[in-house]
Backbone bond lengths (Angstrom), bond angles and torsions (degrees), N, CA, C in turn:
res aa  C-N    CA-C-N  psi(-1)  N-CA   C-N-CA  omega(-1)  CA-C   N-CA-C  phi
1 X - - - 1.433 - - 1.526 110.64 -
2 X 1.315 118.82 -48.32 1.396 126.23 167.70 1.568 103.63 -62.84
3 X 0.908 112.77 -37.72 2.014 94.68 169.84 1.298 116.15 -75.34
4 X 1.098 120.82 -38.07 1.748 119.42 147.94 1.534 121.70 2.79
5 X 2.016 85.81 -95.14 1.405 116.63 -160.52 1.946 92.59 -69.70
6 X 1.002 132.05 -14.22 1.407 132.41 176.85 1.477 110.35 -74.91
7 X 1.639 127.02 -41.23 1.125 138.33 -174.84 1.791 98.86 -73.40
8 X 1.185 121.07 -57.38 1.174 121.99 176.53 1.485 112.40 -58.88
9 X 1.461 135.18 -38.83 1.291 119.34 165.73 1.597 110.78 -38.68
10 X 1.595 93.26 -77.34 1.981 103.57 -178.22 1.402 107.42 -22.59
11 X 1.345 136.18 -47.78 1.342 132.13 -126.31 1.543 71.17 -108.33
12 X 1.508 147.34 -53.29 1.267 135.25 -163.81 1.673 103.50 -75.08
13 X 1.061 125.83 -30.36 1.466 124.47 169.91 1.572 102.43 -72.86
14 X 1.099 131.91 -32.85 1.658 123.27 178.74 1.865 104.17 -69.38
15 X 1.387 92.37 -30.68 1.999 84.48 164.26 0.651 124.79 -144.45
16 X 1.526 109.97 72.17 1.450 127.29 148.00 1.803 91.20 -112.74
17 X 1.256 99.21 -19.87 1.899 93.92 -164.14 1.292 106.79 -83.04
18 X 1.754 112.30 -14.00 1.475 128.25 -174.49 1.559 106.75 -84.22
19 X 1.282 96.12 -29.19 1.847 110.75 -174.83 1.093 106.60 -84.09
20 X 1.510 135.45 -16.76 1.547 139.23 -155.23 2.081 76.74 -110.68
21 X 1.645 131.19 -61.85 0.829 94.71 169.74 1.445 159.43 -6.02
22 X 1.880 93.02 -76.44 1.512 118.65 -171.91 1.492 95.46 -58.05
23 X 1.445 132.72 -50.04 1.161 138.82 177.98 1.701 109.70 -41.01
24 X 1.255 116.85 -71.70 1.101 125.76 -172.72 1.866 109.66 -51.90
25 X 1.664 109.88 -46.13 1.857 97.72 163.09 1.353 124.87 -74.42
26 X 1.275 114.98 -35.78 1.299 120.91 144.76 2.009 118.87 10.44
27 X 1.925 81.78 -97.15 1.114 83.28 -178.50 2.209 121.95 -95.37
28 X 1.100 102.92 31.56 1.234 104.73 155.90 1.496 102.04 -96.47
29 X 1.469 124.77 -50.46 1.581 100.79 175.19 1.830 119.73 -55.80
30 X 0.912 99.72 -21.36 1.563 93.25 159.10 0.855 114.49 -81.10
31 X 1.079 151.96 -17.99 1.454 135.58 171.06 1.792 105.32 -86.21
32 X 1.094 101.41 -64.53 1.850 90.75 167.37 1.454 119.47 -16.50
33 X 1.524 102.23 -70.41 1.702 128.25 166.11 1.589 105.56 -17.74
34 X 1.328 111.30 -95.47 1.295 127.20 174.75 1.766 123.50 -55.49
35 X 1.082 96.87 -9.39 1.824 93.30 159.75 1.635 106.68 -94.43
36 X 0.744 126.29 -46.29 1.881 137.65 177.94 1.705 86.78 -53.54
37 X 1.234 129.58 -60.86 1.378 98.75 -146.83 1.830 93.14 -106.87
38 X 1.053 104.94 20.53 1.597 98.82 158.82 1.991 102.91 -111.19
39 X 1.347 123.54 -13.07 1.543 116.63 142.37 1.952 121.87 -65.95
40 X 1.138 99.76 -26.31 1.564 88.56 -160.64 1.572 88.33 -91.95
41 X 1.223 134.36 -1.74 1.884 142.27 -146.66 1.699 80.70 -115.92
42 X 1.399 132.42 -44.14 1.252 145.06 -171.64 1.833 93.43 -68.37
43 X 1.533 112.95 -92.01 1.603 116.57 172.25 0.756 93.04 -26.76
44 X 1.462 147.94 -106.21 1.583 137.97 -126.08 1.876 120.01 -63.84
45 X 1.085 87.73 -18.41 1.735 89.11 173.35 1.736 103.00 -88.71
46 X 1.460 108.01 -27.73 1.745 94.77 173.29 1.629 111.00 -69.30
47 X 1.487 102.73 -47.64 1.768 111.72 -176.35 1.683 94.52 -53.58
48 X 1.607 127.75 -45.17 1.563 113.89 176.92 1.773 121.25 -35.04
49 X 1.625 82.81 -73.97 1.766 94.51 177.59 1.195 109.23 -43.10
50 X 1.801 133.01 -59.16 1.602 101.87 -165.43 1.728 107.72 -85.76
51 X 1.118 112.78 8.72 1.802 84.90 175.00 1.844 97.16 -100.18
52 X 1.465 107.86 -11.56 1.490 99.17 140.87 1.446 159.15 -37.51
53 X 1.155 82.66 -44.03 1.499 131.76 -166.34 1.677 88.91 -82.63
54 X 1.135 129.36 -68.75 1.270 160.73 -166.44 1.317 100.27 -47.48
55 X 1.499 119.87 -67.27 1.604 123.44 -155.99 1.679 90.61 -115.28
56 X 1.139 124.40 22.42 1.493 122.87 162.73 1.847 103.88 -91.91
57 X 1.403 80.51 -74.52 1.776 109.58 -171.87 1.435 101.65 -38.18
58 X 1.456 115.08 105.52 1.555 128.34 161.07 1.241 108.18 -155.35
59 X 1.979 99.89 144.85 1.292 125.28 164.91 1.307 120.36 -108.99
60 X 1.507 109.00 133.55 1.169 107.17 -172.42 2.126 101.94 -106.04
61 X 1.094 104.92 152.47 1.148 135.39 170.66 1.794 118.34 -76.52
62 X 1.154 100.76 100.49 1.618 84.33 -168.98 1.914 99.90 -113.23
63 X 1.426 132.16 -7.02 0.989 121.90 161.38 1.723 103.21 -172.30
64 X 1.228 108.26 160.83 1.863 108.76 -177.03 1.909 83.52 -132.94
65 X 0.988 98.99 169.39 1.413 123.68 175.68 1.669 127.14 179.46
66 X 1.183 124.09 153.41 1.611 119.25 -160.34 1.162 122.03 -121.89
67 X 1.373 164.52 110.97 0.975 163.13 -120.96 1.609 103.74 -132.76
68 X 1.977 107.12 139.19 1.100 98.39 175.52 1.960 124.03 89.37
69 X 1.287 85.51 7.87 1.916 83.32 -163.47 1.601 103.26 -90.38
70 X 1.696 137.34 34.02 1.022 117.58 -144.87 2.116 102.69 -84.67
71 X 1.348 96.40 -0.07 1.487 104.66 -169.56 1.975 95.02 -103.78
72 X 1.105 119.03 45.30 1.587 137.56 178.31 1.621 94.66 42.60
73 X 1.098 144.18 14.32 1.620 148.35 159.77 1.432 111.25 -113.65
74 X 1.798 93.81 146.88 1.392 107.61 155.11 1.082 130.33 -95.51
75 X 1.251 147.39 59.46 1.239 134.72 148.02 1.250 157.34 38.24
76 X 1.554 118.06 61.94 1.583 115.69 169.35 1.238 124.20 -5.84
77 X 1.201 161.88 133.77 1.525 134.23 116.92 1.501 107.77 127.53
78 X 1.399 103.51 -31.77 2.108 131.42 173.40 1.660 106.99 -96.31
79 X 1.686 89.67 -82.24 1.699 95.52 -162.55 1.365 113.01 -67.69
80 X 1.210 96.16 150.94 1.725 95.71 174.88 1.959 98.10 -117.88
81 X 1.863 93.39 174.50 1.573 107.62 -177.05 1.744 94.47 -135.44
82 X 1.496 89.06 133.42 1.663 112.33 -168.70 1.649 81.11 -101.21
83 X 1.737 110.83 135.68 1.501 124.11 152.03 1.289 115.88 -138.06
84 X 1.653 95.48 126.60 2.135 114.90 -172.63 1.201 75.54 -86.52
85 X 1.332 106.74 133.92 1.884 127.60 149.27 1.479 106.27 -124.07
86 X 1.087 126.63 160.18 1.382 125.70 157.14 1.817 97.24 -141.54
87 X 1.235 133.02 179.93 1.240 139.75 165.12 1.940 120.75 -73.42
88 X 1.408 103.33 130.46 1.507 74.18 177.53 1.390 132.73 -81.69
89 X 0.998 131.75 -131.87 1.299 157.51 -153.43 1.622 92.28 -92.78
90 X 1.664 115.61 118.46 1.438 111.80 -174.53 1.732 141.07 42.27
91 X 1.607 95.40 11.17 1.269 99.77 -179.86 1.794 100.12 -90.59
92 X 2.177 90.25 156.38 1.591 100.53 -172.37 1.979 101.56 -75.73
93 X 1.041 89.91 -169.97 2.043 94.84 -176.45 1.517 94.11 -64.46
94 X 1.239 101.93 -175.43 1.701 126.88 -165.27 1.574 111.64 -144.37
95 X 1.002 134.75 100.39 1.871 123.57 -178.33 1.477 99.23 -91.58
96 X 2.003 99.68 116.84 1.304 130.51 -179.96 1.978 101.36 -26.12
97 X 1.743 97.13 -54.07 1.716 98.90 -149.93 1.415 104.23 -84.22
98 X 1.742 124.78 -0.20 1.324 119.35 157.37 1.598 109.64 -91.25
99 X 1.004 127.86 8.54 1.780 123.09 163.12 1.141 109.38 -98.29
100 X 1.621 94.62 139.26 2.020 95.07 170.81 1.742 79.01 -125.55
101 X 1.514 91.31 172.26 1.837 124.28 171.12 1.537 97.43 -111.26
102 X 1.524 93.49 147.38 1.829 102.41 -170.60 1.605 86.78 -113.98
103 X 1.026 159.41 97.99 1.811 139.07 143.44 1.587 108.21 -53.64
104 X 1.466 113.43 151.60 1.316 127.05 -164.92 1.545 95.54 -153.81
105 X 1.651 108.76 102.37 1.590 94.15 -177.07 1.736 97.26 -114.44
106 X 1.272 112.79 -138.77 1.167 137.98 -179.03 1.443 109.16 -118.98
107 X 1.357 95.60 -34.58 1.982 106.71 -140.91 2.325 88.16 -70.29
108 X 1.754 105.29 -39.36 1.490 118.33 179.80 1.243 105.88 -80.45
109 X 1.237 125.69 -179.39 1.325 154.87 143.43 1.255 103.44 -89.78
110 X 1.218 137.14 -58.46 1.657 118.05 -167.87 1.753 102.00 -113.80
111 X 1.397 83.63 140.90 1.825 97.17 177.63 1.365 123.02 -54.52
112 X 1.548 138.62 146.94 0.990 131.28 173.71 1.602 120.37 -85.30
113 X 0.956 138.08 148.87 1.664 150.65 147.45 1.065 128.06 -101.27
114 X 1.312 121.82 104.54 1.723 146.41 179.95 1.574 97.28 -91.56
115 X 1.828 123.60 119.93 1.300 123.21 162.09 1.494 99.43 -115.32
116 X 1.504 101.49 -178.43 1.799 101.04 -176.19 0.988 105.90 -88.04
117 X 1.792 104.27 150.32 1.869 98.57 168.78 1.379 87.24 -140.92
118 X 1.560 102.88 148.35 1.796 109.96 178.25 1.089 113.92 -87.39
119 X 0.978 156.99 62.42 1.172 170.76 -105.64 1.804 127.25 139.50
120 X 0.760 130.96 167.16 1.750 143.76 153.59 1.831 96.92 -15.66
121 X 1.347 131.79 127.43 1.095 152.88 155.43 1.587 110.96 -54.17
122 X 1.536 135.16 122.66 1.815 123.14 -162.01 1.585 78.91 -165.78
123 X 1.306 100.66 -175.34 1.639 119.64 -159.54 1.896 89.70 -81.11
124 X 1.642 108.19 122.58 1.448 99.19 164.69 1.219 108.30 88.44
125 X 1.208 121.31 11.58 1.630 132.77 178.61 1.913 103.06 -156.34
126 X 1.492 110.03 135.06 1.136 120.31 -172.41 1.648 105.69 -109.43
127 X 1.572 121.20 146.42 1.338 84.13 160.49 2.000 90.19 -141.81
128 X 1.077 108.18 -167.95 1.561 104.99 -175.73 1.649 123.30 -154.42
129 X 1.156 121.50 169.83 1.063 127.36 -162.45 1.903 98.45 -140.69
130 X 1.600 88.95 166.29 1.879 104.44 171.67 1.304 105.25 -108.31
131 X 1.450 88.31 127.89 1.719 93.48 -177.05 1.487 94.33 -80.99
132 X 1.809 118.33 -62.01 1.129 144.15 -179.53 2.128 105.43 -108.80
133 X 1.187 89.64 136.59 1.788 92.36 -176.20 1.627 69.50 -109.07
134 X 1.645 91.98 152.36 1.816 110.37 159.95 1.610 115.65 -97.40
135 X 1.034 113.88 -144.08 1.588 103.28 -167.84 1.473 91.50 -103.92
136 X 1.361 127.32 -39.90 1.355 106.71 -173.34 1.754 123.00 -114.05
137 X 1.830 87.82 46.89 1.433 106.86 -172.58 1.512 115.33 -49.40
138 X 1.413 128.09 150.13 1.468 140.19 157.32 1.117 116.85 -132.22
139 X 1.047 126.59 124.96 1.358 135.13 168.18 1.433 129.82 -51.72
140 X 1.320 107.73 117.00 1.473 113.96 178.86 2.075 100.85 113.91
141 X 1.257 119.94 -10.24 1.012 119.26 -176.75 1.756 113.33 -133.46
142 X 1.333 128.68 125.48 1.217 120.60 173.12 1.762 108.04 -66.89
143 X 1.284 109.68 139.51 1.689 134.05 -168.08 1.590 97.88 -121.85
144 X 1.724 98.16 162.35 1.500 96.55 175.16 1.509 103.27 -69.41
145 X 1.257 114.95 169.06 1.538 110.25 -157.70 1.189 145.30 81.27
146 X 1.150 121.71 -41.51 1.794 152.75 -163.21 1.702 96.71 -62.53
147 X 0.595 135.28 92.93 1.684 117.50 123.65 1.054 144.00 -40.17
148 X 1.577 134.15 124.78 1.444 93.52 175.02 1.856 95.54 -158.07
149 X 1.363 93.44 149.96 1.873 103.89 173.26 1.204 104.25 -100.16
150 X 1.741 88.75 138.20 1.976 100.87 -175.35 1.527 87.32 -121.81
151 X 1.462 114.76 137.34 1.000 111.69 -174.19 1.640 107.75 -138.64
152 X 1.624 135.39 132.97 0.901 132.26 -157.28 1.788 93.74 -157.31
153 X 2.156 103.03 144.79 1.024 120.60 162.45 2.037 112.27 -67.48
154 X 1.444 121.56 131.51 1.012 105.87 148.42 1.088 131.62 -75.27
155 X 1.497 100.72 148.37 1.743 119.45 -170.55 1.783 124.27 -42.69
156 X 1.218 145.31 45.07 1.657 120.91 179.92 1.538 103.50 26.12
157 X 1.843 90.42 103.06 1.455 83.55 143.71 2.104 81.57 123.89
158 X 1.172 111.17 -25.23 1.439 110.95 -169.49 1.551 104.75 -101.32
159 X 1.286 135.27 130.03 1.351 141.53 -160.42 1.539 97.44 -132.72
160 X 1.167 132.60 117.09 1.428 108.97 170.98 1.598 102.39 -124.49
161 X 1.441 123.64 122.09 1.284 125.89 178.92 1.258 120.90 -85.95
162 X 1.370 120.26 -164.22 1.323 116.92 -148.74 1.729 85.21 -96.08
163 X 1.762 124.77 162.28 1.260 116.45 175.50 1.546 109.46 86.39
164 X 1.178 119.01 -32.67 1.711 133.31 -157.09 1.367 96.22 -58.76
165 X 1.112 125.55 148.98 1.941 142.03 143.02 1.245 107.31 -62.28
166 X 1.499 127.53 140.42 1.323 131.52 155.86 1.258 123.02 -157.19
167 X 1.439 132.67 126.01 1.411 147.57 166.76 1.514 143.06 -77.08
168 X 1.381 116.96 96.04 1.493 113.14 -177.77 1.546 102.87 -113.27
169 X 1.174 87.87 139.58 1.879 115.60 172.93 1.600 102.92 -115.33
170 X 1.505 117.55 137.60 1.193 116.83 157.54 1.210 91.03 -117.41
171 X 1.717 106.20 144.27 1.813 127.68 -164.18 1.568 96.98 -130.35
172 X 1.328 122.05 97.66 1.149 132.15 145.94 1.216 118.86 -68.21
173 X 1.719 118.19 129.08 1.639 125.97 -174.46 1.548 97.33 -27.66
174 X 1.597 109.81 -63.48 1.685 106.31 -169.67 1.186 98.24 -114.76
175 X 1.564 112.87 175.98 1.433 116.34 -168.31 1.597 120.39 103.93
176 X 1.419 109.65 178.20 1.268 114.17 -177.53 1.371 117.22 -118.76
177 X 1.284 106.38 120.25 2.195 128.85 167.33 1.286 104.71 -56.62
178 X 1.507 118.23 100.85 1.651 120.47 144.69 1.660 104.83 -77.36
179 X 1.146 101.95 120.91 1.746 93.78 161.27 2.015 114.58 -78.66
180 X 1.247 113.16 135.20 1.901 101.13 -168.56 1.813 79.06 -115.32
181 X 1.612 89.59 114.83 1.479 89.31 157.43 1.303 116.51 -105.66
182 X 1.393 124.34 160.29 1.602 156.56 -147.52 1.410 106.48 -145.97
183 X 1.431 96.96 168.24 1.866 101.24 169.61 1.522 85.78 -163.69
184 X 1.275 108.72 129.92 1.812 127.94 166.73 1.373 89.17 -29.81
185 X 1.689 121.81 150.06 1.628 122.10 149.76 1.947 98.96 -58.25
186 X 1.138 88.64 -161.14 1.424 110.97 -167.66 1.201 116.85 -118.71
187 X 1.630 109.10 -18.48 1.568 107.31 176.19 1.702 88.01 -134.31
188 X 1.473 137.03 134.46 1.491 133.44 163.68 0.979 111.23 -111.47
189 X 1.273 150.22 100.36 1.494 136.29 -104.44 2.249 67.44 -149.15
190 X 1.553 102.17 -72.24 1.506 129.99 -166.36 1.305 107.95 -83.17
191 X 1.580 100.04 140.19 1.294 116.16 175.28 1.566 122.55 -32.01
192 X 1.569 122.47 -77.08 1.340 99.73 172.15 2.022 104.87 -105.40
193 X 1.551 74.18 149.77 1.369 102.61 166.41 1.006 133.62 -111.61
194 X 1.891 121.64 133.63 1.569 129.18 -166.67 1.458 99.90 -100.32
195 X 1.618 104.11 122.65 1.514 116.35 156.98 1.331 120.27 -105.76
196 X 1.188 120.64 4.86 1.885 119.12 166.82 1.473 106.91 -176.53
197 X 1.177 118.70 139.60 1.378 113.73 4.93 1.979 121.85 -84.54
């Protein structure tokens, strides 16, 4: 009988030590658990913001125009092209020196790229001005409100005549590319010329 009640001790101490186990993985898979989904709870609120970021962030194009065209061309290397952007509709700010302008003519084979430079406006460098500041304007970045003229030499080498097709994109790091297409007038009689709207 005493070897009995001895066997039954062992066997209740073999599970309690089995139960103190399960306990003990138990709660390391909870802790695993709850570290993973306070990383994946972390990622997914960053992946939120930038595809936020992404399908918020837009500039809109509100007019281009060309300077200098009195010989019915624009001019590589001389004329320059003025572009009004402002931000659209609920989009966050924009920093000037992470946007470039793409031109897409006919007159090249390969497209041009205009980035910002603080400085003097020259072939391959953009620089800009406030048409309209908004209320909580900063410099160097379009704000709600902002207006602003970007103004850039075309590249040597790009001719765009009268009649011509042409394509500008402004490419903010994030956000969304409207391409605004244009076509030269048909007669450039006057100094500057409006291609959009």
């Amino acid at each position: 009988m005493e070897e009995e009640k001895e066997k039954k001790a062992a066997q209740g101490i073999g599970t309690l030590i089995i139960f103190i186990a399960m306990i003990l993985v138990a709660a390391v898979a909870a802790g695993v658990l709850i570290q993973t989904a306070a990383s994946l709870q972390s990622k997914s609120l960053d992946v939120g913001k930038q595809t936020q970021e992404k399908i918020t962030t837009d500039l809109e194009v509100i007019q281009v125009y060309g300077a200098n065209a009195t010989d019915g061309t624009l001019d590589g290397g001389n004329d320059t092209l003025t572009v009004v952007i402002r931000l659209g509709t609920g989009s966050t700010p924009i920093k000037l020196s992470e946007t470039s302008i793409k031109l897409d003519s006919m007159s090249s084979i390969d497209s041009s790229n205009y980035i910002y430079f603080d400085g003097a406006y020259s072939e391959s460098k953009y620089n800009y001005t406030y048409v309209i500041q908004g209320p909580n304007a900063v410099d160097g970045y379009v704000t709600p409100g902002d207006t602003i003229s970007v103004r850039f030499i075309l590249k040597t080498g790009i001719r765009i005549h009268e009649s011509q097709s042409l394509t500008i994109r402004v490419i903010p790091k994030n956000g969304a590319i409207k391409p605004v297409d244009m076509t030269m007038p048909s007669a450039s009689i006057y100094p500057v010329v409006h291609l959009y709207p």
